[in-house]
C-alpha positions in Angstrom: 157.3 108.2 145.9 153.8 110.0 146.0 152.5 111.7 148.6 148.7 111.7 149.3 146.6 113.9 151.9 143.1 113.3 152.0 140.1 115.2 152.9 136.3 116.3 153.1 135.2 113.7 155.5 132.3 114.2 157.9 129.4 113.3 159.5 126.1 113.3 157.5 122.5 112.0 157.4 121.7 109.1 155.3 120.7 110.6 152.2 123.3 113.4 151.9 126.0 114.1 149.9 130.2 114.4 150.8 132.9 114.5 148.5 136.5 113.4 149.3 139.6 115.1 147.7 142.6 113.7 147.3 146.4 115.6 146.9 148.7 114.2 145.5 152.6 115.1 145.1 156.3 113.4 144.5 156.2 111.5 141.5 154.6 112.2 138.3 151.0 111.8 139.2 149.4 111.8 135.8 151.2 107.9 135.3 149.1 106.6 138.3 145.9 104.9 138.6 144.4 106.4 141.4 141.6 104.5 144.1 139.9 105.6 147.0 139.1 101.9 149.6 137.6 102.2 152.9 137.6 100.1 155.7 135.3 99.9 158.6 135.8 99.3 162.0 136.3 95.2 162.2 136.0 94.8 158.5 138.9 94.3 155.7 139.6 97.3 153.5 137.4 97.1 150.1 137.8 98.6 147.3 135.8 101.7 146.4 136.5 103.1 142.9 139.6 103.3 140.6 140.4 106.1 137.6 142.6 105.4 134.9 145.9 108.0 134.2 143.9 109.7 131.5 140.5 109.9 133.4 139.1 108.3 130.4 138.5 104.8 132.6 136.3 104.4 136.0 135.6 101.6 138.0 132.9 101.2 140.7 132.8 98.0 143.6 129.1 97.5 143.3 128.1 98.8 146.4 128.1 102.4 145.1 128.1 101.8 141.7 125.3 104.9 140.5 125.8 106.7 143.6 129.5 107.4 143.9 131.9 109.2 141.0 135.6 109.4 141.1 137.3 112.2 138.8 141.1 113.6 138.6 142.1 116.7 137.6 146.2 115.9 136.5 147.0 119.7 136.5 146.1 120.0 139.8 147.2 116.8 141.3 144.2 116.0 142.6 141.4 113.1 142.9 138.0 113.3 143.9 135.1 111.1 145.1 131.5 112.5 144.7 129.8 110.4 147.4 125.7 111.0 146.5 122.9 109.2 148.3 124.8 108.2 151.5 124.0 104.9 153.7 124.4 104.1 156.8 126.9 100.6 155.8 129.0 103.9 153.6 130.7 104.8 157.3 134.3 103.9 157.4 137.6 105.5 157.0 138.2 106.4 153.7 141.8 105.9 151.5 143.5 107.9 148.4 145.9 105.3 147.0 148.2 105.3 144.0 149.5 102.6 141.8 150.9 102.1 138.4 148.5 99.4 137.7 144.2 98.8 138.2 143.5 96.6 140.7 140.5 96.1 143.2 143.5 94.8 145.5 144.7 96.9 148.0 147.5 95.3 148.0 148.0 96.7 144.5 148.7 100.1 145.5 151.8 101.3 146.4 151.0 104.5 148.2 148.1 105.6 150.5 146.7 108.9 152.5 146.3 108.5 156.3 142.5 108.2 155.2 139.2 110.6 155.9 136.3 109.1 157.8 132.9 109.3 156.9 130.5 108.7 159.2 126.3 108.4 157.8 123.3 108.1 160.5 120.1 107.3 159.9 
């Protein structure tokens, strides 16, 4: 069982920066692939961006491939999403999940945070 708590969300201006941080605690945290997915009013949740056990490995969905970087930090339990050049379509609720296996499924992961929103005007 993992436990994740998510948080940083906001409200910014399209253009500015957030970053998302992700705790994590139960099972041994350093064995999981970690992803952060958001889902937007009336849409299906997507997936963001992924980070292997051992950091080493990232994965970006397109959309904010150059824009957005996810790091962990195993000795704290923690995962982050640096969120740079915000967009307006970036608004949604955003998700810390944890599974023992990359996927760009949701479906995938086994365990998910209650989820930050981000909200970007223009």
């Amino acid at each position: 069982q993992v436990q994740l708590v998510e948080s940083g969300g906001g409200s910014v201006q399209a253009g500015d920066s957030l970053r998302l941080s992700c705790a994590a605690s139960g099972r041994t945290f350093s064995n999981t692939v970690m992803g952060w997915f958001r889902q937007a009013p009336g849409k299906e949740r997507e997936f963001v961006a992924a980070i292997s056990w051992s950091g080493s490995n990232t994965y970006y969905a397109d959309s904010v491939k150059g824009r957005f970087t996810i790091s962990r930090d195993n000795a704290k339990n923690t995962v982050s999403l640096q969120m740079n050049s915000l967009k307006p379509e970036d608004t949604a609720l955003y998700y810390c999940a944890a599974s023992e296996n990359y996927s760009q499924l949701p479906s995938t992961y086994d365990w998910w945070g209650q989820g930050t929103q981000v909200t970007v005007s223009s």
